[in-house]
mmCIF file of the N, C-alpha and C atoms, coordinates in Angstrom:
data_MODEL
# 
_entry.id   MODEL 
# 
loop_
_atom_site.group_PDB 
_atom_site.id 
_atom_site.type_symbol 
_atom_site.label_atom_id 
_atom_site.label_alt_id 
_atom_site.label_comp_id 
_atom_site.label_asym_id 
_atom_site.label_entity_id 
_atom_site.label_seq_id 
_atom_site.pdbx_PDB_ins_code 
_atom_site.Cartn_x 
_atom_site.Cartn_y 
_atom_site.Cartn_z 
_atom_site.occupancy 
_atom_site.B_iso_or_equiv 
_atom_site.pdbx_formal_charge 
_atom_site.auth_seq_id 
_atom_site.auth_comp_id 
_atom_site.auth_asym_id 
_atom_site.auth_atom_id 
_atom_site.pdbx_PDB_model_num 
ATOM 1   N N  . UNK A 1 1  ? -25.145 17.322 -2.150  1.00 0.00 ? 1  UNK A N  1 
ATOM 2   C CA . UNK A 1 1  ? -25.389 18.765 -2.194  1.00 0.00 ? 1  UNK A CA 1 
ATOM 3   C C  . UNK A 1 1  ? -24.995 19.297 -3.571  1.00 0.00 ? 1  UNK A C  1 
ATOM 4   N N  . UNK A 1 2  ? -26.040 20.187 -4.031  1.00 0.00 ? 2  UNK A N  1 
ATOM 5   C CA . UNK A 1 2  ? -25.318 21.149 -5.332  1.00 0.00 ? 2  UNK A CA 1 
ATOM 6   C C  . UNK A 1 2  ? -23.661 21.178 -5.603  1.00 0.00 ? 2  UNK A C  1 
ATOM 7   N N  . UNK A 1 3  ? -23.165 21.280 -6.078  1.00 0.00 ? 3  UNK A N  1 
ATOM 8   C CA . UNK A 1 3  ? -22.015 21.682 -6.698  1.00 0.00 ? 3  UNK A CA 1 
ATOM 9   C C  . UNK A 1 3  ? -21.705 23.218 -6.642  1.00 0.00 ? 3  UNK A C  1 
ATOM 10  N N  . UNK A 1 4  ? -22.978 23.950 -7.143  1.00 0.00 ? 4  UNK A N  1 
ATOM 11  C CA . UNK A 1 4  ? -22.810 25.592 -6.974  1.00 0.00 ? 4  UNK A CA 1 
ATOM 12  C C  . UNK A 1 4  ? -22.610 26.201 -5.591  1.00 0.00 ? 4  UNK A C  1 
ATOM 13  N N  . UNK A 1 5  ? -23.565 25.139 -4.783  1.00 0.00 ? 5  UNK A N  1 
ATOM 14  C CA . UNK A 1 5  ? -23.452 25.987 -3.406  1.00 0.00 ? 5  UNK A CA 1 
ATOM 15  C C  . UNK A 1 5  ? -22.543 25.270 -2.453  1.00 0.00 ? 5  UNK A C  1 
ATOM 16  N N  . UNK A 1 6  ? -21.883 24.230 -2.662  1.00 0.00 ? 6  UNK A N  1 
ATOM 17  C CA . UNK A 1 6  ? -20.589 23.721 -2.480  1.00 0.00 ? 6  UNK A CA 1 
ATOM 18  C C  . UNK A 1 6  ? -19.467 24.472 -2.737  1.00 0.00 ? 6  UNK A C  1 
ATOM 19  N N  . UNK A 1 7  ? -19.652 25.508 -3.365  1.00 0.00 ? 7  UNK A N  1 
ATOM 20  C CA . UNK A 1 7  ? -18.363 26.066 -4.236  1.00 0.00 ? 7  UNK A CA 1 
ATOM 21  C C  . UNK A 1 7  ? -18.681 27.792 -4.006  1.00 0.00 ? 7  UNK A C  1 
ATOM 22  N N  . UNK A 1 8  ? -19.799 28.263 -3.135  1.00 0.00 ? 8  UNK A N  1 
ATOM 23  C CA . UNK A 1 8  ? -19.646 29.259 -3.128  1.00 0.00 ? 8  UNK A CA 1 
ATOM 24  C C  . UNK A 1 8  ? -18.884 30.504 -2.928  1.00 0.00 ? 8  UNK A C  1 
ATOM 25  N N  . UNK A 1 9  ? -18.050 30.429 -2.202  1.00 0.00 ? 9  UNK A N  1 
ATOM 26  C CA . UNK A 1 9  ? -16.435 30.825 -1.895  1.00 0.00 ? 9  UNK A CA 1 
ATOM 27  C C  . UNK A 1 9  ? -15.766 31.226 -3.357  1.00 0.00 ? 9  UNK A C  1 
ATOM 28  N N  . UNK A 1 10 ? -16.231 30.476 -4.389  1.00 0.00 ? 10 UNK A N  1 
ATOM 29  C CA . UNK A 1 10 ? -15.331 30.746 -5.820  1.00 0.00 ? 10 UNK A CA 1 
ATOM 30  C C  . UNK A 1 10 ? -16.180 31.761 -6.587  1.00 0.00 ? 10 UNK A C  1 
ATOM 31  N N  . UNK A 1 11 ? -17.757 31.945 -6.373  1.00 0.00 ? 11 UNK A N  1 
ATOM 32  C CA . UNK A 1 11 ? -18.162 32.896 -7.132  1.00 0.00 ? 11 UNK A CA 1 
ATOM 33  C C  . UNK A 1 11 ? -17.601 34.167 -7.362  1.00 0.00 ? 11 UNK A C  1 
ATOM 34  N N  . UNK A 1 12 ? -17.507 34.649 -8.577  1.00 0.00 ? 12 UNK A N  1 
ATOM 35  C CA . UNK A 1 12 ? -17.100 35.593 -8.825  1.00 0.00 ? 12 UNK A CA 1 
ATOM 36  C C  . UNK A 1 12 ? -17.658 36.733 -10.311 1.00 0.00 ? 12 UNK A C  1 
ATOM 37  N N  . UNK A 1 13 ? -16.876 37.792 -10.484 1.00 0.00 ? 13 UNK A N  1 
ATOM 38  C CA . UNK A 1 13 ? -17.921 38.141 -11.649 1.00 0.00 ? 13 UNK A CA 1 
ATOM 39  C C  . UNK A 1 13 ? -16.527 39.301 -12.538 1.00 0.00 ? 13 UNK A C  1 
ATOM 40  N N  . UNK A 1 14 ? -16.758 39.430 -13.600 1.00 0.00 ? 14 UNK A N  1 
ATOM 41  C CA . UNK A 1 14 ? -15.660 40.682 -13.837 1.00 0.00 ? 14 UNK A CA 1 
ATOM 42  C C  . UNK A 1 14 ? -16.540 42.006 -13.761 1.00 0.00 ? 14 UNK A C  1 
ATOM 43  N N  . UNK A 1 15 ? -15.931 43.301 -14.298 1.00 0.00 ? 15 UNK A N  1 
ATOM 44  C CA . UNK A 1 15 ? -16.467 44.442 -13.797 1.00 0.00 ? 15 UNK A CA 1 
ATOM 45  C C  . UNK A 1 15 ? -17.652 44.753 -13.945 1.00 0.00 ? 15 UNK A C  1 
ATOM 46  N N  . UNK A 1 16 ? -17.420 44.064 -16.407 1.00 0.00 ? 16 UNK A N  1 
ATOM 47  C CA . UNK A 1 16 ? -18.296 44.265 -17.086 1.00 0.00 ? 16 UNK A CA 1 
ATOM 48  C C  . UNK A 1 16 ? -19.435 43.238 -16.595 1.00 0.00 ? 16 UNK A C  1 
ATOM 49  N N  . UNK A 1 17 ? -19.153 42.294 -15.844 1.00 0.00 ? 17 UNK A N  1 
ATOM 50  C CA . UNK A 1 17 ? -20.183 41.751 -15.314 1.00 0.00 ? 17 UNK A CA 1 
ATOM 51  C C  . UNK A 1 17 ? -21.510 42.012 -14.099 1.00 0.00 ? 17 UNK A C  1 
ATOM 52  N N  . UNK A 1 18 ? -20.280 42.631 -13.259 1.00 0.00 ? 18 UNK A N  1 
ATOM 53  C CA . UNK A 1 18 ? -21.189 43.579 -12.465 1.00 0.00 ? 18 UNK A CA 1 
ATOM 54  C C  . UNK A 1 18 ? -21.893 44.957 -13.109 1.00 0.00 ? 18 UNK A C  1 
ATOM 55  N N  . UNK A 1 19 ? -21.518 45.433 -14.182 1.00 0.00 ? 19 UNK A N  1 
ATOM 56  C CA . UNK A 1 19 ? -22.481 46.529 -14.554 1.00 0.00 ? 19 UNK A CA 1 
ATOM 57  C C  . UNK A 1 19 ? -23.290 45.592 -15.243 1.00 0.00 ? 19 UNK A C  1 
ATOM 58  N N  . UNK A 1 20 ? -23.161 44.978 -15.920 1.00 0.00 ? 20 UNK A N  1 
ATOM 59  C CA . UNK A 1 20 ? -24.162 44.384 -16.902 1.00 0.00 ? 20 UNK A CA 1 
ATOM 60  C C  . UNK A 1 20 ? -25.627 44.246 -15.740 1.00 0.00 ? 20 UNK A C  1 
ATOM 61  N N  . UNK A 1 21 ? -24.982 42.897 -14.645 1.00 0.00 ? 21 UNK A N  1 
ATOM 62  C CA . UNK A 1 21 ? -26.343 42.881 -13.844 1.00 0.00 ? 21 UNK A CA 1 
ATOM 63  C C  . UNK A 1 21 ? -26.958 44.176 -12.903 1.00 0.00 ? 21 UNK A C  1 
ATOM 64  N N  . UNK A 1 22 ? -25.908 45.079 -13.007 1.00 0.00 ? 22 UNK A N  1 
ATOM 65  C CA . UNK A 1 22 ? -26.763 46.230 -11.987 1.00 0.00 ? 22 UNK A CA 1 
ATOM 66  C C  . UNK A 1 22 ? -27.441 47.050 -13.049 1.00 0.00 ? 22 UNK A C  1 
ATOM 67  N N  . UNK A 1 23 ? -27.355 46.428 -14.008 1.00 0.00 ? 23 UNK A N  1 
ATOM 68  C CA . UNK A 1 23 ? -28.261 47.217 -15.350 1.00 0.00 ? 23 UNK A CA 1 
ATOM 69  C C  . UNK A 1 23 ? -29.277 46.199 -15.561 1.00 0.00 ? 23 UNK A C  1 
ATOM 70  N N  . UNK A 1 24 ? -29.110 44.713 -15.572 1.00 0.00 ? 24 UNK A N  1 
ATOM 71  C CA . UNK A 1 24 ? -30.488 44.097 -16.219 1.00 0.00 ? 24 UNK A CA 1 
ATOM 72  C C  . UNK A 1 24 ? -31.535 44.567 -14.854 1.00 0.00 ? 24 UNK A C  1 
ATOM 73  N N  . UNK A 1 25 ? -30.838 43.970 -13.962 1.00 0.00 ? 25 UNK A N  1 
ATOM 74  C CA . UNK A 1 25 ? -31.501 43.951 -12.646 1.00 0.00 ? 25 UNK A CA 1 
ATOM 75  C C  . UNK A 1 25 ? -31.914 45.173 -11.938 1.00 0.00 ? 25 UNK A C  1 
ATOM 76  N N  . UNK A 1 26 ? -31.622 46.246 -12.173 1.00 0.00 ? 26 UNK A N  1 
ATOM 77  C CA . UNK A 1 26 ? -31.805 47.499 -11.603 1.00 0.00 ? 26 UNK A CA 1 
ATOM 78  C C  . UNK A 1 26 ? -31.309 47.493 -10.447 1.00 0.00 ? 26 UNK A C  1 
ATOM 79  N N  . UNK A 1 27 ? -30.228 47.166 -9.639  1.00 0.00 ? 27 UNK A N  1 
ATOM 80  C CA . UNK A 1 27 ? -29.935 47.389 -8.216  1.00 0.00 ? 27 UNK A CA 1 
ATOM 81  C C  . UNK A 1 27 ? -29.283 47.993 -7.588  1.00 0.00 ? 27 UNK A C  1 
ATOM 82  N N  . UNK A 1 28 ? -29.400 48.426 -7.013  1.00 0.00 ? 28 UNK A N  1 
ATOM 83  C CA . UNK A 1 28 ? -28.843 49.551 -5.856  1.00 0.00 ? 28 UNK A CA 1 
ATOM 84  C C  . UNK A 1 28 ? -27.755 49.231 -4.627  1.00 0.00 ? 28 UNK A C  1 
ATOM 85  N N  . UNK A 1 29 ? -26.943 47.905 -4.871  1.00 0.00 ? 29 UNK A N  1 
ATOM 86  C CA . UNK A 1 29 ? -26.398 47.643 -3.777  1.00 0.00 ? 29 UNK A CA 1 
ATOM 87  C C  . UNK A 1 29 ? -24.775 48.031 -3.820  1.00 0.00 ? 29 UNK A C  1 
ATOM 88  N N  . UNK A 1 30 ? -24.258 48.073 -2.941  1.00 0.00 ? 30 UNK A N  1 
ATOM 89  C CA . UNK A 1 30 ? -22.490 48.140 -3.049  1.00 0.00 ? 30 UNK A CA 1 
ATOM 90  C C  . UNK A 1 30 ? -22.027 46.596 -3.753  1.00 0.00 ? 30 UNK A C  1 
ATOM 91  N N  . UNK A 1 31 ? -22.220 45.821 -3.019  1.00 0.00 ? 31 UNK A N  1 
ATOM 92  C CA . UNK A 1 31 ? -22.073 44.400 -3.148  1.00 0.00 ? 31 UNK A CA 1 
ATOM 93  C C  . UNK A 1 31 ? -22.674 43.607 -4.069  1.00 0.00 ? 31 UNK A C  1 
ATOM 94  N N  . UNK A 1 32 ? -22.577 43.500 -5.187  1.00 0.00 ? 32 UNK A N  1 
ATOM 95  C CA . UNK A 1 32 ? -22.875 42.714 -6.181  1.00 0.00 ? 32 UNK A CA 1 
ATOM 96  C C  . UNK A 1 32 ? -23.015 41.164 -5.742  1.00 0.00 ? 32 UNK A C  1 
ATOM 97  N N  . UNK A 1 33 ? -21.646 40.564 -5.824  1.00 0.00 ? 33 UNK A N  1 
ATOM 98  C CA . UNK A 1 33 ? -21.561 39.092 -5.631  1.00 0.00 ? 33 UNK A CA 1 
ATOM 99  C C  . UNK A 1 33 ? -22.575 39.169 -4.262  1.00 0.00 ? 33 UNK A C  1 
ATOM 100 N N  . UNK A 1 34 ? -21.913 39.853 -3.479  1.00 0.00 ? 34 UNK A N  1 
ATOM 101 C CA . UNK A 1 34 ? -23.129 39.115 -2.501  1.00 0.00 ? 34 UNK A CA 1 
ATOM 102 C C  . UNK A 1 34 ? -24.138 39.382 -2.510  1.00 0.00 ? 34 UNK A C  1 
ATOM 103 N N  . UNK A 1 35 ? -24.788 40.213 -2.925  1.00 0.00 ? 35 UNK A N  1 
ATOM 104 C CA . UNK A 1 35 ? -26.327 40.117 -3.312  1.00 0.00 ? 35 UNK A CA 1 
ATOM 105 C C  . UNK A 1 35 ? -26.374 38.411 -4.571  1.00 0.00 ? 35 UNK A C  1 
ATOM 106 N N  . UNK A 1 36 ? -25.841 38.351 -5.395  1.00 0.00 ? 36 UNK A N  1 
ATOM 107 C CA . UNK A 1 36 ? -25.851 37.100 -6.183  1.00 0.00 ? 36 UNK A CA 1 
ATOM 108 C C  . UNK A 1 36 ? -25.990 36.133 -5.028  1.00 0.00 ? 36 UNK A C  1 
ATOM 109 N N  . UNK A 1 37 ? -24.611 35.562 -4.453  1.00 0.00 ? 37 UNK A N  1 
ATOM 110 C CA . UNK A 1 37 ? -24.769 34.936 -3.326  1.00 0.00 ? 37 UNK A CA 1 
ATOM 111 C C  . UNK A 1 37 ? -25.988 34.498 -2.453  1.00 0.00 ? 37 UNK A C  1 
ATOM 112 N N  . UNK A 1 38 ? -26.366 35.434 -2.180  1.00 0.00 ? 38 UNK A N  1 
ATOM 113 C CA . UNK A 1 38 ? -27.773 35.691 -1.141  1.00 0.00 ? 38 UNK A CA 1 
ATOM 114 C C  . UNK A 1 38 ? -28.848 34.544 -2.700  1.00 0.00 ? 38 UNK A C  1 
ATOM 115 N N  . UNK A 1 39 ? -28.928 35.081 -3.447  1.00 0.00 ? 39 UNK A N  1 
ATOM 116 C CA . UNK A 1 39 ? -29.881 34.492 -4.582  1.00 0.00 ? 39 UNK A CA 1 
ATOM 117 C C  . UNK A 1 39 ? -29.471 33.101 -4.773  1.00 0.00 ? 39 UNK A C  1 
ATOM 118 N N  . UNK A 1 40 ? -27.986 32.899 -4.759  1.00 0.00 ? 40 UNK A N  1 
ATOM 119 C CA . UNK A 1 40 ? -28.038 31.316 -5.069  1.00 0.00 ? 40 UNK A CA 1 
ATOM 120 C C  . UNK A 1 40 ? -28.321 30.588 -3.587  1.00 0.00 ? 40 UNK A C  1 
ATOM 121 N N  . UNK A 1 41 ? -27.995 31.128 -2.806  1.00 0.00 ? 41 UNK A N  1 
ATOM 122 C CA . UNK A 1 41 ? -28.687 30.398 -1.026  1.00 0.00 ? 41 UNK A CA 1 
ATOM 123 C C  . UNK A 1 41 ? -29.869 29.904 -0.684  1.00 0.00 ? 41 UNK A C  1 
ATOM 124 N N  . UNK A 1 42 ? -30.688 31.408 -1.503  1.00 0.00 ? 42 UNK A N  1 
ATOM 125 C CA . UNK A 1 42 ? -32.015 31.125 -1.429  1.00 0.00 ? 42 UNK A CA 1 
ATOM 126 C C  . UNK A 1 42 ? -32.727 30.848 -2.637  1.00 0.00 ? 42 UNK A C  1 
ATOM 127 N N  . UNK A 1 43 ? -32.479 29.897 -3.951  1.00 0.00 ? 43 UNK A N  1 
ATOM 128 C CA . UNK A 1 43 ? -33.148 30.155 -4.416  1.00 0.00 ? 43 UNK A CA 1 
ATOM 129 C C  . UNK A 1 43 ? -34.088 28.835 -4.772  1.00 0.00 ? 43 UNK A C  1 
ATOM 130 N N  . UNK A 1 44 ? -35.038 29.215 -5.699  1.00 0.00 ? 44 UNK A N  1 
ATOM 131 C CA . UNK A 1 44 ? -35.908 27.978 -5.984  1.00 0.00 ? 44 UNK A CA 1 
ATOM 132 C C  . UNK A 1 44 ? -35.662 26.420 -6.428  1.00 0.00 ? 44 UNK A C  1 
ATOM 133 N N  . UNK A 1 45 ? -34.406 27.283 -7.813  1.00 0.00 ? 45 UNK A N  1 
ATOM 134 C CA . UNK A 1 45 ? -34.294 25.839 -8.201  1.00 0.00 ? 45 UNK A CA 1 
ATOM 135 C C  . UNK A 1 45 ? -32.605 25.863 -8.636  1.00 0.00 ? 45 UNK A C  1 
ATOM 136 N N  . UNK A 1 46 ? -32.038 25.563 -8.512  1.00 0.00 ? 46 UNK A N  1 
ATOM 137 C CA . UNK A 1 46 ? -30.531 25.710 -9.602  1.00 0.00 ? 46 UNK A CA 1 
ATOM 138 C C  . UNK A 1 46 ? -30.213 24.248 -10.442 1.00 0.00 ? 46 UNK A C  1 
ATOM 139 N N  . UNK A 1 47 ? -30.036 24.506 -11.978 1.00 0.00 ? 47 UNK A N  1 
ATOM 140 C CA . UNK A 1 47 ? -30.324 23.486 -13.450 1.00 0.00 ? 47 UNK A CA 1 
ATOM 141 C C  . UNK A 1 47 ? -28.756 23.661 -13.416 1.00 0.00 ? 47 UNK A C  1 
ATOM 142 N N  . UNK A 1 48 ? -28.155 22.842 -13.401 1.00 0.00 ? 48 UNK A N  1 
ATOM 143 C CA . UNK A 1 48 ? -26.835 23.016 -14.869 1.00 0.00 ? 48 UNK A CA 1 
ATOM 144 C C  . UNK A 1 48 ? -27.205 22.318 -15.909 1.00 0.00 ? 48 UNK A C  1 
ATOM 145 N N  . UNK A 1 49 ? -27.024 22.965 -16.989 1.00 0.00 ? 49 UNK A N  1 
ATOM 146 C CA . UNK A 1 49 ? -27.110 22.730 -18.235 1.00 0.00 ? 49 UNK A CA 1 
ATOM 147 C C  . UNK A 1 49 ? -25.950 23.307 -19.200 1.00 0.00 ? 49 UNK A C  1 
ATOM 148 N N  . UNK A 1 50 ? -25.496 21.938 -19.545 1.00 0.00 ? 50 UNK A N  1 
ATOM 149 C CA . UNK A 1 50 ? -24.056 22.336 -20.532 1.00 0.00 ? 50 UNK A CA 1 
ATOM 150 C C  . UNK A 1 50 ? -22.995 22.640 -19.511 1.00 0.00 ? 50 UNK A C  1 
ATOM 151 N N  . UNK A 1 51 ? -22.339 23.597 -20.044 1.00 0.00 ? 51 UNK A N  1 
ATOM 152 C CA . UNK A 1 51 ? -21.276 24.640 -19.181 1.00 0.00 ? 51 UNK A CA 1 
ATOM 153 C C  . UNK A 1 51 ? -22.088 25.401 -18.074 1.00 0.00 ? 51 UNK A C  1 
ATOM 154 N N  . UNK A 1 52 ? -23.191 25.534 -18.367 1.00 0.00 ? 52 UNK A N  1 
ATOM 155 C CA . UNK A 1 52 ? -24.123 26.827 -17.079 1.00 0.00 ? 52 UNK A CA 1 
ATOM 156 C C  . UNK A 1 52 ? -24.677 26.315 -15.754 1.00 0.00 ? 52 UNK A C  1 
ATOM 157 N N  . UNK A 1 53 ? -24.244 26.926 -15.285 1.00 0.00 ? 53 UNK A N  1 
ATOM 158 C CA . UNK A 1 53 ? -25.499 26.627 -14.454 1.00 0.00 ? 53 UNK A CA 1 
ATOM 159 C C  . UNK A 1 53 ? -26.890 27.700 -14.303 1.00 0.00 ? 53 UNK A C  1 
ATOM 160 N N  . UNK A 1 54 ? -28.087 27.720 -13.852 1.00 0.00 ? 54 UNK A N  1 
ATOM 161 C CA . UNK A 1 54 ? -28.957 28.414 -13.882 1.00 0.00 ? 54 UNK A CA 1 
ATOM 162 C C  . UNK A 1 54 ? -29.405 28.555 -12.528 1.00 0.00 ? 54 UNK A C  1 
ATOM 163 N N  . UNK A 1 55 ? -29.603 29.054 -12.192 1.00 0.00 ? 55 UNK A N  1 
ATOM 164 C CA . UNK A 1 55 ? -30.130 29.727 -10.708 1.00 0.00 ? 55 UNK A CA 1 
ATOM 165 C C  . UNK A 1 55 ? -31.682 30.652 -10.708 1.00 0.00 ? 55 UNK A C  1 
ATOM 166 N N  . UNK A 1 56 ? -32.390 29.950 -10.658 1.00 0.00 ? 56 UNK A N  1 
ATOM 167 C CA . UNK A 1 56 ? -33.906 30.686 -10.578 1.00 0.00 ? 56 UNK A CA 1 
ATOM 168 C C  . UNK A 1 56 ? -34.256 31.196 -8.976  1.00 0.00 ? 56 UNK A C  1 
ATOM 169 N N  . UNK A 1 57 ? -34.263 32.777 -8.713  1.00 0.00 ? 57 UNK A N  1 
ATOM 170 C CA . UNK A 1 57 ? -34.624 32.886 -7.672  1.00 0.00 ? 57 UNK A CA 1 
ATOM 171 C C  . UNK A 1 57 ? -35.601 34.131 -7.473  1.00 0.00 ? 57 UNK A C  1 
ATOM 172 N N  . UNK A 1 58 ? -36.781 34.231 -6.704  1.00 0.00 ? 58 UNK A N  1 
ATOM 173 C CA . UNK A 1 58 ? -37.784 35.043 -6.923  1.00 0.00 ? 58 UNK A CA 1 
ATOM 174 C C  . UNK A 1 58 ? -38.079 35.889 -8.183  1.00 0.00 ? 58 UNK A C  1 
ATOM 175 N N  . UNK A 1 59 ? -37.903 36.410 -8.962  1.00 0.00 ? 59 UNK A N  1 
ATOM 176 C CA . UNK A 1 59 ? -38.060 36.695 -10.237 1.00 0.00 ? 59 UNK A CA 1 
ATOM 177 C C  . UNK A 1 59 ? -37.267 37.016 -11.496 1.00 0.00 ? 59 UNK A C  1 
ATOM 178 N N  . UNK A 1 60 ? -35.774 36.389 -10.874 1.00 0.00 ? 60 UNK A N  1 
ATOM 179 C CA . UNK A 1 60 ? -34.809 36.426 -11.479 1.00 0.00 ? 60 UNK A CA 1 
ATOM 180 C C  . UNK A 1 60 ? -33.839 35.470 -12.146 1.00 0.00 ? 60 UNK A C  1 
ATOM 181 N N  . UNK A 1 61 ? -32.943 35.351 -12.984 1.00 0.00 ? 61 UNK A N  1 
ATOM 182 C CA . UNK A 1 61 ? -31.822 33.759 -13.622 1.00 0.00 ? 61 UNK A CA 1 
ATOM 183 C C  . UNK A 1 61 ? -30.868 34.091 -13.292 1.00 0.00 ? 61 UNK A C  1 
ATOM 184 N N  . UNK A 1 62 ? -30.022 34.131 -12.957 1.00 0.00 ? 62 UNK A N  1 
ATOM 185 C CA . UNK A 1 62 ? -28.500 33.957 -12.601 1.00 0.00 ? 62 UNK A CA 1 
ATOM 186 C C  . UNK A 1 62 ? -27.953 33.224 -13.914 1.00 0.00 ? 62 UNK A C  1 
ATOM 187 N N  . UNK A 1 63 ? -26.699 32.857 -14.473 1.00 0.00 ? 63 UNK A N  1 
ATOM 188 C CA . UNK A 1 63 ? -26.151 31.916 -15.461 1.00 0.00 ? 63 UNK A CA 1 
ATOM 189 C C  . UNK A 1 63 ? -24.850 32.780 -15.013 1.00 0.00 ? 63 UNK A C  1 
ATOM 190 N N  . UNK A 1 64 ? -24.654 31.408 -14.673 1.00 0.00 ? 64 UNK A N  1 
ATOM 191 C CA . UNK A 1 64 ? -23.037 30.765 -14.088 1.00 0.00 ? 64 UNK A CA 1 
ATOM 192 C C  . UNK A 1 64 ? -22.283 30.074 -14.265 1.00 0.00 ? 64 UNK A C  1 
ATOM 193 N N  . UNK A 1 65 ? -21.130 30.091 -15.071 1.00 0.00 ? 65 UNK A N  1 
ATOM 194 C CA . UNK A 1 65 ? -20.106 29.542 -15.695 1.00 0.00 ? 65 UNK A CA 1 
ATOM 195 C C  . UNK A 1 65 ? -19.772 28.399 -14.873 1.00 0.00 ? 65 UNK A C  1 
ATOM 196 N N  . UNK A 1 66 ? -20.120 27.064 -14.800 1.00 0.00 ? 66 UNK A N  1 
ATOM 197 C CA . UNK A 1 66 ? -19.707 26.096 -14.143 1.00 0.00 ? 66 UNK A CA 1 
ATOM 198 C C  . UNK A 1 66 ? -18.314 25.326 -14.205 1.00 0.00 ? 66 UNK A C  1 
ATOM 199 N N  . UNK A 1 67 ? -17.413 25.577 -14.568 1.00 0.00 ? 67 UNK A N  1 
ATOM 200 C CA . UNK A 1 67 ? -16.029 25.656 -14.704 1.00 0.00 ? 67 UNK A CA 1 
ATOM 201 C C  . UNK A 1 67 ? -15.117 26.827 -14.010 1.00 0.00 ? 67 UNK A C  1 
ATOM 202 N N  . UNK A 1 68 ? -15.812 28.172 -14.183 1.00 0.00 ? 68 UNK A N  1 
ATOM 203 C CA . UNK A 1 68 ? -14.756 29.046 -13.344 1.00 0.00 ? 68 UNK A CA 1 
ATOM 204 C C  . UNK A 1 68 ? -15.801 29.738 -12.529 1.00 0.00 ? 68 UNK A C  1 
ATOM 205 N N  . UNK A 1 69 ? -16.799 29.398 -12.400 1.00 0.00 ? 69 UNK A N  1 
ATOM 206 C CA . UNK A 1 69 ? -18.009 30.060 -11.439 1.00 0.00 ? 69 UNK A CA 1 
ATOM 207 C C  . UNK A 1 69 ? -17.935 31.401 -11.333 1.00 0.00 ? 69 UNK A C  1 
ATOM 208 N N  . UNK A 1 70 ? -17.664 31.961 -12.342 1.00 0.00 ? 70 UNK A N  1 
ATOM 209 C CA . UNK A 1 70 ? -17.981 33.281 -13.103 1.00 0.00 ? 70 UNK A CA 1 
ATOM 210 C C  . UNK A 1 70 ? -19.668 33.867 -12.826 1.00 0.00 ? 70 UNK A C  1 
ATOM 211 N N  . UNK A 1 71 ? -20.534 34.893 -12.480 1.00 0.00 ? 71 UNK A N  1 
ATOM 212 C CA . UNK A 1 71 ? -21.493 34.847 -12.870 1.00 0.00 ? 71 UNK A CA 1 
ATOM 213 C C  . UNK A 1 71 ? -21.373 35.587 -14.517 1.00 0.00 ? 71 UNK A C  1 
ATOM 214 N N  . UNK A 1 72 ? -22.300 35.105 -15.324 1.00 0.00 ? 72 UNK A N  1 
ATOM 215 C CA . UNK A 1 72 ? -21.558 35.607 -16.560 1.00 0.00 ? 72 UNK A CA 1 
ATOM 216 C C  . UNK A 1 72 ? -22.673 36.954 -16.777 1.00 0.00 ? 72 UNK A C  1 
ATOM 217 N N  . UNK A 1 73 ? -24.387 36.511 -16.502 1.00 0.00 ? 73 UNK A N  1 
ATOM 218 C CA . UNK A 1 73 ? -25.185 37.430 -16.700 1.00 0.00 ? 73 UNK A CA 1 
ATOM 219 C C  . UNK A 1 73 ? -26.228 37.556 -15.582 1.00 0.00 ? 73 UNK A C  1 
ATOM 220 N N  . UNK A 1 74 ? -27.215 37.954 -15.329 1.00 0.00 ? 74 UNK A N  1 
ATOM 221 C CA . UNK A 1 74 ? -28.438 37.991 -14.461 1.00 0.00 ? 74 UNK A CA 1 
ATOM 222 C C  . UNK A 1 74 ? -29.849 38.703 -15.248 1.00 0.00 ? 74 UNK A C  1 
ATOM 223 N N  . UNK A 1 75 ? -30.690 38.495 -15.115 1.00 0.00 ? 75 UNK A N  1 
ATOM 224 C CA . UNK A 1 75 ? -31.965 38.846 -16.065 1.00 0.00 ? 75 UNK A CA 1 
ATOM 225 C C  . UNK A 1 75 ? -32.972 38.701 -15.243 1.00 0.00 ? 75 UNK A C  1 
ATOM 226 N N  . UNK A 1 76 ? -34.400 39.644 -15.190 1.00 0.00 ? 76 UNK A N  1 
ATOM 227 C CA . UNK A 1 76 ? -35.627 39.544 -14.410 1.00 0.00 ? 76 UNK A CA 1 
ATOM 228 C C  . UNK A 1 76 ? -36.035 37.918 -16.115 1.00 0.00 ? 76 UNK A C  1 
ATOM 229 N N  . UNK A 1 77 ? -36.503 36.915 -15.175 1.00 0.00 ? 77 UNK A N  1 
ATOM 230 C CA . UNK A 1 77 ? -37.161 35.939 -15.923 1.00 0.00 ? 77 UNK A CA 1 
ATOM 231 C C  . UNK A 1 77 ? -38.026 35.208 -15.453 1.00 0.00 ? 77 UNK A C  1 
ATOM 232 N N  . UNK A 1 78 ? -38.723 33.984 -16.348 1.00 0.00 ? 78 UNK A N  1 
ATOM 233 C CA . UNK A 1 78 ? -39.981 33.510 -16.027 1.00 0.00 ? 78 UNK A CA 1 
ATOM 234 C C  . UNK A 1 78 ? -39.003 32.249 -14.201 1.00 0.00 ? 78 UNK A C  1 
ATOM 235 N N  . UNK A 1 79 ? -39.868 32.278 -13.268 1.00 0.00 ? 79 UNK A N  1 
ATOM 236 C CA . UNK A 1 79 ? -40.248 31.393 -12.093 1.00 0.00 ? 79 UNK A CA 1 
ATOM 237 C C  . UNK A 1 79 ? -40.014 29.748 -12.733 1.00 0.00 ? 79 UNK A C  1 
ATOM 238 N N  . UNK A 1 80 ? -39.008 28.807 -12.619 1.00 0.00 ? 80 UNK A N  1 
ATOM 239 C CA . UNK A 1 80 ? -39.173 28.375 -12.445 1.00 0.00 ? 80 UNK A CA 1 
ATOM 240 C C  . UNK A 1 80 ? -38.799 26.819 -11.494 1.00 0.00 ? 80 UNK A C  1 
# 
């Protein structure tokens, strides 16, 4: 099994992290991480690469600090 979703329990994000993605992403929720959460459960594909991991899920990236499972950013990006 993944490593990321083995470890979901540790995700986490700092403040500036949660505004950052309720700004790339436009969202409207109380719950940040768990809306993230919900995306790494369901998503298409998840890459680690380097330190990151990547999380592609319906039209969005996740990049996730694979050492302290930080989400660091979130971005609308290309499917893949």
């Amino acid at each position: 099994m993944n490593g990321l979703l083995t470890n979901l329990d540790k995700i986490h994000t700092t403040e500036l992290g949660i505004k950052r993605i309720t700004k790339n992403l436009n969202l409207d929720t109380p719950d940040v991480i768990a809306w993230c959460k919900l995306q790494i459960k369901d998503a298409r594909s998840i890459v680690k690469t380097g330190k990151n991991w990547y999380v592609y899920s319906e039209d969005i990236v996740l990049t996730i600090n694979s050492y302290s499972f930080t989400i660091i950013t979130a971005h609308k990006g290309k499917r893949k």
